[in-house]
N, C-alpha and C positions, 0 to 999 in steps of 0.2 A: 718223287719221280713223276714227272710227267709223259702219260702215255697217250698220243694223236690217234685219234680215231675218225674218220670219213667214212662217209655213207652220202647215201644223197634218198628222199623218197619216192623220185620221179625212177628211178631205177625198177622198180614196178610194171613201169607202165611197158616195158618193153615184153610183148606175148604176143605168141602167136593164138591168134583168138580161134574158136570153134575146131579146137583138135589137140591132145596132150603131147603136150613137148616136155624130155625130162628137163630144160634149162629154160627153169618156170618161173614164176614171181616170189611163189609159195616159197621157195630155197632163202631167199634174203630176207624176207617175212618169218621167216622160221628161228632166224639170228635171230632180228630185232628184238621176235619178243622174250628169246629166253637172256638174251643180256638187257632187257627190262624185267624180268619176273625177278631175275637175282642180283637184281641191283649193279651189274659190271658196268652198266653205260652211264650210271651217275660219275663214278670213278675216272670217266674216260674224260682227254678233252677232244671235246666235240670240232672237228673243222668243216667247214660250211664248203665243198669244194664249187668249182668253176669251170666251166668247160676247159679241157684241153684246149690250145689254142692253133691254127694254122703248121704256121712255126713247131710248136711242140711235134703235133702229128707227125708232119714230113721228115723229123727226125728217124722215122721209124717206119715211115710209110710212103708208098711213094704216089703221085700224083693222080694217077688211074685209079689207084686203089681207094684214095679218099672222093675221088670225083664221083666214083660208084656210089660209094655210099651217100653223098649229098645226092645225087641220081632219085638213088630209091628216098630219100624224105619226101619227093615232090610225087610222088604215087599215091594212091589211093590204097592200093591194096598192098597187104603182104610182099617180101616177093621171096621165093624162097634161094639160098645160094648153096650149090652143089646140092648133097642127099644127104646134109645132114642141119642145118645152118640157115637161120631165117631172119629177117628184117621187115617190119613195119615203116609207118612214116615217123613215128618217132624215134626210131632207132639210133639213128645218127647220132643227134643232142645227146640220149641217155650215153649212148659208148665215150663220147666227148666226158659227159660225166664223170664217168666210170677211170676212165684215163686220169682228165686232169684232178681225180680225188687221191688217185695212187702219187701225183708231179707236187702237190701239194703236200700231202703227208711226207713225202721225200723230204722236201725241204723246211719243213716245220722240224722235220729230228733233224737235220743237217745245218739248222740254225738255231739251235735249242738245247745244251751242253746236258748228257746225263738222259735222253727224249729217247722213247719210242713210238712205234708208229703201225696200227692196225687200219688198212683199210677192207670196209666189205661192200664189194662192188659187183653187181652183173652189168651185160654181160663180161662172161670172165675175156680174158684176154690172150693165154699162150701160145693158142695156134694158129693168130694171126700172122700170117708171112707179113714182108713188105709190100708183097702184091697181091696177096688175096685173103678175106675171110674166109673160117674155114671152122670146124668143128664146135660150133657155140658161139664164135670169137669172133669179134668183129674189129675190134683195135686192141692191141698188143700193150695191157695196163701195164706189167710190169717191164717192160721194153723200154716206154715213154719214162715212166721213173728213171729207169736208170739212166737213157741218155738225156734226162734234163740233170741228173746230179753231176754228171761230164761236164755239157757244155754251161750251164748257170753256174755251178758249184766249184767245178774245177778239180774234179775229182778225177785220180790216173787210174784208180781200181777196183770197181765194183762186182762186188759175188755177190750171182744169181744163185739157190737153192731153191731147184721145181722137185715137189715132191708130189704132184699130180701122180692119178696113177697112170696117166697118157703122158708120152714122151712131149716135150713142152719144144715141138717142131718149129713155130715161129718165132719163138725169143732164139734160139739155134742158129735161124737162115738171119736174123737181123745183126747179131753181132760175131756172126761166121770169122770175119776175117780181119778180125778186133783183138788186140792184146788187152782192150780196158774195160771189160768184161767177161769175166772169168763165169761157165755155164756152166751148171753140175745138173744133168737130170737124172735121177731113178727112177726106174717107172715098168708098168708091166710089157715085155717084148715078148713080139712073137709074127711069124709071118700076116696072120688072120689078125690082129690086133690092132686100134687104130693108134696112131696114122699111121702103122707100117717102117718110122723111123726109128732111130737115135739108139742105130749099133756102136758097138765098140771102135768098129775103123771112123767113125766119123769125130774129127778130133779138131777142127776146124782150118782153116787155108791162107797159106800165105805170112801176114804179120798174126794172124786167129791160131794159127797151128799150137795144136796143144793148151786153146784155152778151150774148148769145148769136152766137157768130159761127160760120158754118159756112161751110164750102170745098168744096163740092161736085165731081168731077171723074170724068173720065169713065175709062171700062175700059184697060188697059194705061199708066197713066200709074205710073215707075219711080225713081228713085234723083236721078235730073234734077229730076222735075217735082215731087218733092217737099222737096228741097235748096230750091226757087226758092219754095213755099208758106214753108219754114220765113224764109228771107229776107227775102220780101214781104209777109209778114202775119203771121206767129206771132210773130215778134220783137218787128217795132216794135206792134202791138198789144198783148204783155204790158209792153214799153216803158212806153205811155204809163199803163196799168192797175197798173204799179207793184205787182204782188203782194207777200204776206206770208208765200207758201207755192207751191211749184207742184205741183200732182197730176198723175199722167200714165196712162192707161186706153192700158195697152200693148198690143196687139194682134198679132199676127204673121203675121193671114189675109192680109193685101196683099201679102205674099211670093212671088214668081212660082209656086212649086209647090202654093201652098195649095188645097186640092179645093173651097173652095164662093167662090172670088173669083176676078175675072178681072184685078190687078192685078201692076206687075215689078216691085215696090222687090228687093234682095236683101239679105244679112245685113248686108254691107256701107252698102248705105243707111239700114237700121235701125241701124244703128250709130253711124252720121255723127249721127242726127236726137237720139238717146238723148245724143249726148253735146253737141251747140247748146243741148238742153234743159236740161243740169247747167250748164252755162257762163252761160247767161241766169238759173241760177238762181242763183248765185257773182255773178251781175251784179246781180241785182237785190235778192236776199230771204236774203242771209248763206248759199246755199248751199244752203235746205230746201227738198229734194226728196222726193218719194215715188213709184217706180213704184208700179203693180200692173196684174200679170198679168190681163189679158180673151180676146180669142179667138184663135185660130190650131189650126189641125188637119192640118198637116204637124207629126210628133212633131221632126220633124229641125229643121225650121227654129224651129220653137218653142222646143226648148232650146237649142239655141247661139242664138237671140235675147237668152234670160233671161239666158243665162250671159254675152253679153258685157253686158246691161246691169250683171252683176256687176264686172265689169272696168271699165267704164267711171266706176262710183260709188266704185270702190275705186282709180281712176287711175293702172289698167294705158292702155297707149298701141295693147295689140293686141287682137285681136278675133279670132272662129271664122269661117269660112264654106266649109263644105265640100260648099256646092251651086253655088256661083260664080255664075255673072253671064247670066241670060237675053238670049238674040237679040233680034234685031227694034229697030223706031225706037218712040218716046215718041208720042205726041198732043201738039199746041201746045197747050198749057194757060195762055196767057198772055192770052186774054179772058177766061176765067173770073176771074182775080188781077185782071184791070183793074177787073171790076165788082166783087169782093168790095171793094179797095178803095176804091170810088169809094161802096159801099154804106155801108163804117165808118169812111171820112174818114180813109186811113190814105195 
């Protein structure tokens, strides 16, 4: 089985210098080297990505928003965007990176029978709207995937799976009103929480109606209550949606140790969920899978994350977790399932 992996090194270089950002260098550094300590990335095949291209972009983005970011290359300094979100002069290139490594690993499984495909990319990508960077995110990695497997590939239905624990707001607003993109986000909600989105009425508009499904759920919900999400709603929903592809916006902040979320999955649940997801996609779509890396800022749980998702696409049967298993009980999270279902007829 051949499984595509992208990376690029220049991806480094994007920091904000003289001040700590949690959406560091040190997080993609933190991969590399535990899938070279345990040998995953020999395993892997290596793809060499290439900037995103023009073309690509504007799929996903619109002209302002790219002309900004070419803007800030020609700067000297920093510049920072909103209060949470920052850009250097290299920034642009790397996100172009970052982007066409995800367009790239797409079509490497998408021309490669039996293929999957891990990319690990900063900066990450989800909350890039069409019109503006926004929370880390500067260009929308798995957005660009998907609509280059549309318009290159010819594909009519592509399932997104964001299991950030931030609701994934701009892959949401980018294929809003899309039937050829099917969104499933779960993630931590709540009014104080960022960004504030991806309640239950928001179900997307127009020919979108009813492909945007979100799973809203409250603080401390762990390994349980999201085993019973993937059960209740991500399965028989990509079930009936019949994908041609599944993308997965991996995130690893809902980790019990992560510093900026209050949720307990642990490696072990991330583990379980990565691998329901390869099996539904063996179930449904020949197999084609694609992670790619989005948030997490514990370095620890972030790379044993990556690296069992290496494991798991390469169909090892074990996994890392050398933070074990958080105390404490789950929240009943089972009227939230009731209405998601009762909202998508599932």
């Amino acid at each position: 089985m051949t499984i595509f992996y992208a990376t690029h090194p220049r991806c480094t270089a994007h920091r904000l210098p003289g001040e700590y950002h949690p959406e560091r260098p040190e997080r993609l550094e933190a991969v590399w080297a535990l899938l070279q300590e345990t040998g995953l990335h020999a395993r892997l095949n290596a793809i060499n990505p290439l900037p995103a291209t023009r073309a690509q972009m504007e799929a996903v983005h619109s002209e302002d928003h790219l002309n900004t970011l070419a803007w800030i290359a020609g700067q000297e300094r920093p510049v920072k965007i909103g209060y949470d979100s920052y850009a250097v002069p290299e920034s642009y290139d790397i996100a172009r990176l970052a982007a066409g490594a995800v367009a790239q690993t797409v079509a490497a499984v998408l021309t490669t029978p039996g293929s999957r495909g891990l990319a690990a990319v900063r900066p990450p990508g989800h909350h890039a709207t069409p019109d503006t960077p926004m929370g880390f995110c500067l260009l929308n990695n798995i957005a660009l995937g998907a609509a280059h497997a549309r318009q290159q590939h010819g594909l009519q239905r592509v399932l997104i799976v964001d299991y950030d624990v931030h609701h994934g707001n701009g892959t949401q607003d980018i294929f809003y009103e899309e039937a050829g993109v099917l969104f499933i986000s779960v993630h931590q909600h709540g009014r104080m929480f960022y960004p504030g989105t991806g309640s239950l009425n928001e179900t997307g508009r127009g020919a979108g109606r009813g492909y945007t499904l979100n799973i809203p759920l409250p603080a401390s919900v762990g390994d349980a209550g999201y085993a019973a999400v993937f059960d209740r709603i991500i399965a028989p929903a990509a079930r009936r949606y019949a994908p041609e592809l599944i993308l997965v916006s991996a995130g690893f902040d809902g980790h019990f140790v992560d510093p900026l979320a209050s949720m307990r999955l642990s490696l072990a649940g991330y583990d379980r969920l990565a691998r329901q997801l390869i099996r539904l996609a063996e179930e449904l779509c020949g197999g084609r899978i694609v992670f790619v890396m989005e948030g997490g800022y514990d370095l620890t749980a972030l790379s044993h994350g990556m690296a069992n998702i290496a494991r798991a696409l390469l169909g090892e049967a074990d996994y890392s977790d050398p933070l074990g298993m958080p105390g404490g009980t789950e929240p009943d999270i089972s009227p939230v399932l009731a209405q998601v279902q009762q909202q998508h007829g599932l």
